[in-house]
C-alpha positions in Angstrom: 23.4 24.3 26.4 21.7 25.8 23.0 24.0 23.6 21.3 23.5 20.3 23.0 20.0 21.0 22.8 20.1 21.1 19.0 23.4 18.7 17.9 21.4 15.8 17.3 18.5 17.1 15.2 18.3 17.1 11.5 18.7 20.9 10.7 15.3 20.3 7.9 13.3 19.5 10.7 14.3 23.0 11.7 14.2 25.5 8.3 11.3 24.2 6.5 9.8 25.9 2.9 8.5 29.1 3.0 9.1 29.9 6.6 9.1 33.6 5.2 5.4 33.0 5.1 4.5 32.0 7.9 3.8 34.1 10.9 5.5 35.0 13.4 8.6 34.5 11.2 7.5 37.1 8.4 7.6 39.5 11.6 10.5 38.6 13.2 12.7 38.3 10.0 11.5 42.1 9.1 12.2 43.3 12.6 15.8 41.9 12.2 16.3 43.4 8.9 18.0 46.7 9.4 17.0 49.8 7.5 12.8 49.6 7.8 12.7 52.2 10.4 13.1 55.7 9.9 15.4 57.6 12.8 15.2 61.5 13.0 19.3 61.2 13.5 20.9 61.0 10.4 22.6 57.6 9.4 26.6 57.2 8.2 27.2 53.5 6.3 30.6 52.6 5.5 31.5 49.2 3.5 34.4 48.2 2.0 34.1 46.7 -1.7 36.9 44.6 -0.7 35.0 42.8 2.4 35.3 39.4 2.1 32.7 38.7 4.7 29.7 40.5 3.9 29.4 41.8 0.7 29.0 45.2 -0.1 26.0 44.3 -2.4 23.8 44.0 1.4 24.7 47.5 2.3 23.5 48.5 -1.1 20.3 46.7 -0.5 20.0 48.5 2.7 20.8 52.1 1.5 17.9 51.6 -0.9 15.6 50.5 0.9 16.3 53.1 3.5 16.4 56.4 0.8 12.4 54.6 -0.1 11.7 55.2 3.4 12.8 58.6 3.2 15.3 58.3 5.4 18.7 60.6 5.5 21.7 58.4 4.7 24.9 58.7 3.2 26.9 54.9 2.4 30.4 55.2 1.3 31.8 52.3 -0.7 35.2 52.3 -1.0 37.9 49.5 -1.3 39.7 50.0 1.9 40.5 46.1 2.5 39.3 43.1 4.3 36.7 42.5 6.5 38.9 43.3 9.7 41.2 45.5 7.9 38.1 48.3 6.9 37.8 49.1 10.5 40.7 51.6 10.6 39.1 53.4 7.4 35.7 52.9 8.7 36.7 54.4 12.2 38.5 57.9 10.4 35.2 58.0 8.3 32.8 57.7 11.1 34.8 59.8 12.9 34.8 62.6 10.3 30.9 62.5 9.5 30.3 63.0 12.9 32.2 66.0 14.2 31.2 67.5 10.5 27.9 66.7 12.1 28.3 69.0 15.4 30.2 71.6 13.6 26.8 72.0 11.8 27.3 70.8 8.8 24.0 69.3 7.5 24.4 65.6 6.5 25.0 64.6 3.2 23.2 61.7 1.6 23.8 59.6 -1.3 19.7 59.1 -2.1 19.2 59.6 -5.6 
């Protein structure tokens, strides 16, 4: 229905200059911008340099912004393939932070 709705307009009439502006889009594009709040839980981020998708330059972005915030993160960047192919790495990786996690190791975190 969202797309029958919306097939026939002209997709400027939709995205117009400086909608960054412009309340309540300056809100809601922050609110759907990961890494602006800070979580007591300690944060694992995982990108492949490979990823064809999204590049690893956005997780970068991220990391920084969340390390301002003061918030404890570690990103491994790694080449570990594709897109769809990084989930097998990402999964061990995960997988590893996390039960060094509850065997009480204190996280790591790649802030300068």
């Amino acid at each position: 229905e969202v797309y029958a709705h919306y097939a026939g307009l002209d997709p400027d009439t939709l995205l117009q200059p400086g909608y960054t502006t412009i309340e309540p889009w300056v809100t809601i594009t922050r609110e759907n911008n990961p890494g602006h709040v800070v979580t007591e839980a300690p944060i694992f981020v995982f990108h492949s340099t490979e990823d064809e998708l999204i590049p690893a330059a956005l997780s970068e972005i991220m990391v920084q912004r969340m390390c301002g915030n003061g918030q404890v993160v570690e990103r491994v960047a790694t080449p570990a393939g594709s897109h769809g192919l990084a989930t097998g790495p990402a999964y061990q990786a995960a997988f590893d932070w996390i039960q060094a996690r509850f065997a009480g190791t204190p996280a790591p975190s790649t802030c300068p």
